[in-house]
VEXDRENTI-937936 format. One record per residue (C-alpha): x, y, z. Coordinates in steps of 0.05 Angstrom, whole numbers, padded with zeros to 5 digits, always signed. Last residue first. Layout:
! residues N
XYZ...
***
This chain:
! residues 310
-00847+00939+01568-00818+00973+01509-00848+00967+01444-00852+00925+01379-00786+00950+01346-00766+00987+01294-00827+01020+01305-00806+01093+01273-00816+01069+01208-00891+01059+01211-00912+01126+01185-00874+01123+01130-00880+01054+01107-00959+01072+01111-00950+01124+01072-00895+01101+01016-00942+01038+01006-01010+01088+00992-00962+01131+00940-00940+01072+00906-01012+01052+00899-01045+01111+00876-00978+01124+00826-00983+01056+00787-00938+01001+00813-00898+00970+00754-00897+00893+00762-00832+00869+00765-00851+00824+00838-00928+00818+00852-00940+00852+00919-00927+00842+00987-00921+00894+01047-00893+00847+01111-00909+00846+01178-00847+00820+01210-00854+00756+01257-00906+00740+01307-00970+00712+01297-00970+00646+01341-00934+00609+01399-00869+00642+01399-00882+00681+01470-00813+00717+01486-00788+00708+01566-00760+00759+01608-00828+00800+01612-00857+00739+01644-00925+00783+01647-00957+00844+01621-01007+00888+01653-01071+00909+01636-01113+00964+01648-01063+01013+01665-01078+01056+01617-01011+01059+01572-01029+00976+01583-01098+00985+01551-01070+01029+01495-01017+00973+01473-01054+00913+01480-01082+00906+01404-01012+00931+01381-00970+00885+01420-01008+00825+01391-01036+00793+01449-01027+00728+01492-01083+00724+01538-01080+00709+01618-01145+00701+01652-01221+00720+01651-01206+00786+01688-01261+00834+01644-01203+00868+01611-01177+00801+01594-01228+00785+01563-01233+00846+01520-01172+00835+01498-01175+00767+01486-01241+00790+01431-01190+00853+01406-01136+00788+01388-01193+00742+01348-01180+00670+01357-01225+00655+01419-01207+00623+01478-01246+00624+01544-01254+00572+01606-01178+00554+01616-01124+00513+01605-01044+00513+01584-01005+00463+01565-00925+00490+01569-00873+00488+01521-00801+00498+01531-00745+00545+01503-00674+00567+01532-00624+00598+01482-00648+00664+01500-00716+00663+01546-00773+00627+01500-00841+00616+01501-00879+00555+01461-00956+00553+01488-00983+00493+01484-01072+00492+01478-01053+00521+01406-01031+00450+01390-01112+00420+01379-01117+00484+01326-01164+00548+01325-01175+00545+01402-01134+00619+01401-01121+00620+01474-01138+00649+01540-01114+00624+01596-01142+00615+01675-01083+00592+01710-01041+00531+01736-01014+00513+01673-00981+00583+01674-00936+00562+01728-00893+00526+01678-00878+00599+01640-00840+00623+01709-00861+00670+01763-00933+00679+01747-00974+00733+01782-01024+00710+01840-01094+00691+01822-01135+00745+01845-01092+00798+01848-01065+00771+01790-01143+00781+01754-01157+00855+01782-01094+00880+01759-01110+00854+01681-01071+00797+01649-01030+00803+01587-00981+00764+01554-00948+00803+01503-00939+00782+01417-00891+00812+01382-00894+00836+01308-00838+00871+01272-00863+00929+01228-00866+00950+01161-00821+00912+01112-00825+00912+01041-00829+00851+01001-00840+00833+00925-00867+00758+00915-00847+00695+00884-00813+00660+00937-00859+00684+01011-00834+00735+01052-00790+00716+01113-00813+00703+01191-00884+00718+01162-00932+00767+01180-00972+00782+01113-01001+00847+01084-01025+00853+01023-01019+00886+00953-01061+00903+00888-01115+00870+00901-01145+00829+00842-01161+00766+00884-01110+00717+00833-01055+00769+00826-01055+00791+00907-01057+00703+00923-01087+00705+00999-01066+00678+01068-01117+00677+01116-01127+00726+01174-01167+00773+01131-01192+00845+01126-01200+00876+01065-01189+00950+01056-01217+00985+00985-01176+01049+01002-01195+01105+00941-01150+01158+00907-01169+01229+00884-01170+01267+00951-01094+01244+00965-01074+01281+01030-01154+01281+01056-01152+01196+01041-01076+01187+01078-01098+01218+01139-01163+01180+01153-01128+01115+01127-01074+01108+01185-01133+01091+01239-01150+01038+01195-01078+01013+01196-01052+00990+01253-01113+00970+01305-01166+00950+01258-01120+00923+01197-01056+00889+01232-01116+00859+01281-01158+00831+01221-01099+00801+01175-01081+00845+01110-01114+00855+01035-01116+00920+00994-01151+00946+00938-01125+01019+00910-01183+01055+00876-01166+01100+00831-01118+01172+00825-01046+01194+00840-01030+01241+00791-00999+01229+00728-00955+01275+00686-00883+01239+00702-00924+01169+00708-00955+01184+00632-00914+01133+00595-00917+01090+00657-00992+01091+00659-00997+01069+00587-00937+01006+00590-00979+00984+00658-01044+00982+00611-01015+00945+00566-00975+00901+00615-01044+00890+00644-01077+00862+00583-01026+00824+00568-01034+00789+00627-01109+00791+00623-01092+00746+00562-01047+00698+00599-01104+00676+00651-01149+00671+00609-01115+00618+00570-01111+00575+00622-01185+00585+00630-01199+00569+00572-01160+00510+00566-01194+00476+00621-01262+00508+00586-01298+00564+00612-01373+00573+00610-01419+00616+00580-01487+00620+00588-01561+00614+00570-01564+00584+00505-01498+00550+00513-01427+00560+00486-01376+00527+00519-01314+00571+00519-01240+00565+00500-01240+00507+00449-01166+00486+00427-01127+00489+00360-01099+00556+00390-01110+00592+00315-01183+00567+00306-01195+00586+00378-01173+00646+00368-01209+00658+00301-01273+00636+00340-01265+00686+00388-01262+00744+00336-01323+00711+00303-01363+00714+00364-01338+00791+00363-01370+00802+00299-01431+00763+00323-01441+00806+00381-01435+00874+00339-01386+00931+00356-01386+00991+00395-01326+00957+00440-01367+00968+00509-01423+00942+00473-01398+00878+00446-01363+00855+00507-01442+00855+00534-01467+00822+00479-01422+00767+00484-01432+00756+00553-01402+00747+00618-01370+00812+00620-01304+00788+00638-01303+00728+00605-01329+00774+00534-01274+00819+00554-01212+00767+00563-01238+00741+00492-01241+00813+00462-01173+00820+00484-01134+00747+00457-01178+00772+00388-01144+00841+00389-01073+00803+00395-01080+00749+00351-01056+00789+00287-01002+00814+00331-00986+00736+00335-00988+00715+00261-00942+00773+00256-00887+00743+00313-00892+00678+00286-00925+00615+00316
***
């Protein structure tokens, strides 16, 4: 197809994105101020030009076809380059403004972040924090956020990475609890206490740790797991057993004296712990509200170079 026949296509390509998005050709229709069956006829002509059907046309609804939704895809594509080619024209004059959607696992989000957000809204009155929190892996272009965070070893191919923090995980027990139960000397004593662990998978009952080039595994039992870091917290706080937490969920409860770490020499390696890592869609121009929102919290996280000390 040439280049012409293909600017010709290029108001269709966006009325077809908008009817999708609107669910309706009437509704596409009145956000154009035009008629319904003038932009029928504008998705028609794509069709005509594709040689494939894009939507099934019903009564009641409208409905995607295979191609259709292929299709979609690459016109809201466009669609954003258009509107990134806008906002960079007026980047020099812009201030930071929107809503900025973001994505990141519970704990990094409640204990990290959220207290960050205060701050960051009364410096930049004009921008808005849409925070989702979620411990499962999500797609930023196909959930329409415009970053997340991920702790990984190494960022995942196809994505831009920034790093924020390194994440360590601590195993905790209260005073109360190894008074009770004696302290552990080595990582195969642990099988002989009350532990508290994730109970999402059949392996999470083996704990990996590690002391240098030494590494070993150890089954672990108990009466008490959950997968949720703040819910271990809190049952370690009431003496349920030993919990392996996210140095940031533990961190105020050991400055305390609540809790107390053990087997400081060794490094658990069971589960979330890496680098938490800022990802968003590589060569895609970041408009100013989320630039800005990336800059502050790689700011005020750059001082953590590393977990903590013990």
């Amino acid at each position: 197809m040439g280049t012409n026949k293909l600017i010709g296509l290029l108001p269709d390509m966006a009325a077809f994105a908008l009817v999708v998005e609107r669910g309706s050709f009437s509704a596409a229709a009145r956000q154009l101020g035009m008629t319904p069956s003038a932009i029928s006829r504008q998705v028609a002509r794509l069709e005509a030009a594709l040689g494939v059907r894009l939507l099934e046309r019903s009564t009641r609804q409208l409905r995607l076809t295979e191609a259709g939704d292929a299709t979609l895809q690459r016109c809201r594509s466009m669609l954003d380059a258009a509107d990134e080619a806008v906002q960079l024209a007026q980047q020099q004059h812009a201030r930071p403004q929107g809503t900025v959607r973001v994505s990141m696992p519970k704990a990094f989000g409640r204990f990290v972040v959220a207290p960050l957000i205060p701050a960051f809204l009364a410096a930049y009155p004009q921008v808005n924090v849409e925070l989702f929190i979620s411990d499962r892996d999500v797609d930023p272009l196909a959930e329409g956020l415009d970053f997340t965070v991920r702790v990984t070893d190494s960022p995942p191919p196809g994505m831009a990475g920034r790093p924020l923090m390194p994440i360590r995980q601590l195993l905790c027990a209260s005073p109360q609890y190894l008074a009770t139960h004696g302290r552990p000397g080595h990582p195969r004593e642990l099988a002989n206490h009350l532990c508290l662990y994730l109970a999402e998978h059949a392996g999470d009952k083996r704990w990996q740790l590690r002391r240098g080039n030494e590494q070993l595994s150890v089954t672990v039992q108990g009466r008490y797991a959950t997968n949720h870091s703040e819910l271990r917290l809190q049952g370690v706080l009431n003496h349920l057993g030993i919990a392996p937490l996210p140095h940031f969920t533990a961190q105020a409860a050991l400055a305390a004296g609540q809790i107390e770490t053990v087997l400081d020499d060794w490094e658990f390696t069971t589960a979330y712990r890496g680098m938490a890592w800022l990802l968003y869609p590589p060569n895609r121009y970041l408009p100013p509200k989320v630039r800005v929102l990336i800059d502050y919290l790689a700011d005020c996280l750059a001082d953590q170079t590393t977990p903590m000390t013990r």
